[in-house]
C-alpha positions in Angstrom: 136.9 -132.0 -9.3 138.4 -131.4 -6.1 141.8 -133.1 -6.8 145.0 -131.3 -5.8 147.0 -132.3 -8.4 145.0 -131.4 -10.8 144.4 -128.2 -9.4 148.5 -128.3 -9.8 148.2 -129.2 -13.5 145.4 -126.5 -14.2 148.1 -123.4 -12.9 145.2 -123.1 -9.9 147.8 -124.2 -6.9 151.2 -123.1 -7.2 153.7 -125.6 -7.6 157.8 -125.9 -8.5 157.7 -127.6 -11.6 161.0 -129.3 -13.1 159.1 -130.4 -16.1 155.7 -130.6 -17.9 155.1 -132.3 -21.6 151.8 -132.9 -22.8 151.3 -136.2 -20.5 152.9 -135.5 -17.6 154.5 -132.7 -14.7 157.5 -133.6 -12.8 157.2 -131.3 -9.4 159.2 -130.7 -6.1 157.7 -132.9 -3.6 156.6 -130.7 -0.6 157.7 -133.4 2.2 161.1 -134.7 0.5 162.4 -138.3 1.9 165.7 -137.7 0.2 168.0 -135.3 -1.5 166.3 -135.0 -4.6 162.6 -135.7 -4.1 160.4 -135.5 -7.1 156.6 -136.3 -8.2 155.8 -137.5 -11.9 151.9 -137.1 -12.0 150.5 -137.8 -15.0 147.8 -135.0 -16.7 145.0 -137.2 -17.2 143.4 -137.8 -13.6 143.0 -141.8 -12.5 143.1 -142.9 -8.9 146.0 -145.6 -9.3 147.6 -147.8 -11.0 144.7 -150.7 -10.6 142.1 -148.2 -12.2 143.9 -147.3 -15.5 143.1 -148.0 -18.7 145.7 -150.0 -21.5 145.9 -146.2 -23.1 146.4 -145.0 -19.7 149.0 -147.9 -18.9 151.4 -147.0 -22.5 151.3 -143.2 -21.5 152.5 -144.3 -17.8 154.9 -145.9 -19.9 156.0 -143.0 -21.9 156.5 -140.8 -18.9 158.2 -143.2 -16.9 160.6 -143.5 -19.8 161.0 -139.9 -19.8 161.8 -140.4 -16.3 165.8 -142.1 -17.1 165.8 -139.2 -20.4 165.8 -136.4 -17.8 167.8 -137.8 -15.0 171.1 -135.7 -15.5 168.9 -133.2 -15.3 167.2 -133.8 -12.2 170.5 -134.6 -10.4 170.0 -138.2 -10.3 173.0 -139.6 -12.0 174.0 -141.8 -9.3 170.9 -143.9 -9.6 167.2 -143.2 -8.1 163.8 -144.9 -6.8 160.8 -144.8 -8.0 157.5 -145.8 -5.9 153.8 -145.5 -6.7 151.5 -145.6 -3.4 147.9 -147.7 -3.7 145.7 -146.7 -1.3 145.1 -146.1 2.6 147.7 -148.9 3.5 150.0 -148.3 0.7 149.9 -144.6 2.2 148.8 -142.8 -0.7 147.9 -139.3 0.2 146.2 -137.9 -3.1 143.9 -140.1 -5.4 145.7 -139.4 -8.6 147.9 -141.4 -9.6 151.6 -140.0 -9.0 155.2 -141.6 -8.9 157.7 -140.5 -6.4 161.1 -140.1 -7.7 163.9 -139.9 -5.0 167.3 -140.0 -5.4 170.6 -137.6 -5.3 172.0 -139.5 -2.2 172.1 -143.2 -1.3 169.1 -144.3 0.3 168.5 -146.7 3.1 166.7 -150.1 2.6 166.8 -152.3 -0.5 162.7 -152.2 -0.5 163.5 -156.2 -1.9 
């Protein structure tokens, strides 16, 4: 497979990570939008979120919980966004699914 994030997950491509459990890595994003710019991408590969199976949906689940454990950690006390790009339009840039985490300042836009 020529995906880059799982080249990421295999050790392949080098890559800050900030966290890795058996479902999912939390790395630096390379372009940051904000202060504190993270991606959660999960270890099983899937294009997005229409593609995923109802296992695939409860781990989602389980990482994006572990998201709000490991803010402190991450430096997003003050509150954070998270986004999930779906494809060209949507502007996502890799075809595995990955959430953007940003945070550690206030950002602009209420995105409602």
């Amino acid at each position: 497979m020529d995906c880059v994030f799982c080249k990421i997950i295999a050790g392949e491509i080098a890559a800050t990570k900030v966290y890795e459990d058996d479902n999912m890595i939390i790395i630096n994003d390379m372009s940051p939008q904000a202060d504190k710019h993270y991606l959660m991408i999960p270890k099983e590969h899937y294009a997005d979120i229409t593609v995923m199976s109802a296992a695939q949906a409860a781990t989602l689940g389980i990482c994006i919980a572990k998201i709000g454990e490991l803010a402190s950690k991450l430096g997003l006390n003050d509150g954070f966004r998270i986004v999930s790009n779906k494809g060209e339009n949507g502007c996502q840039s890799v075809g595995h699914l990955h959430i953007h985490i940003l945070g550690g300042c206030k950002l602009s836009g209420s995105m409602v």
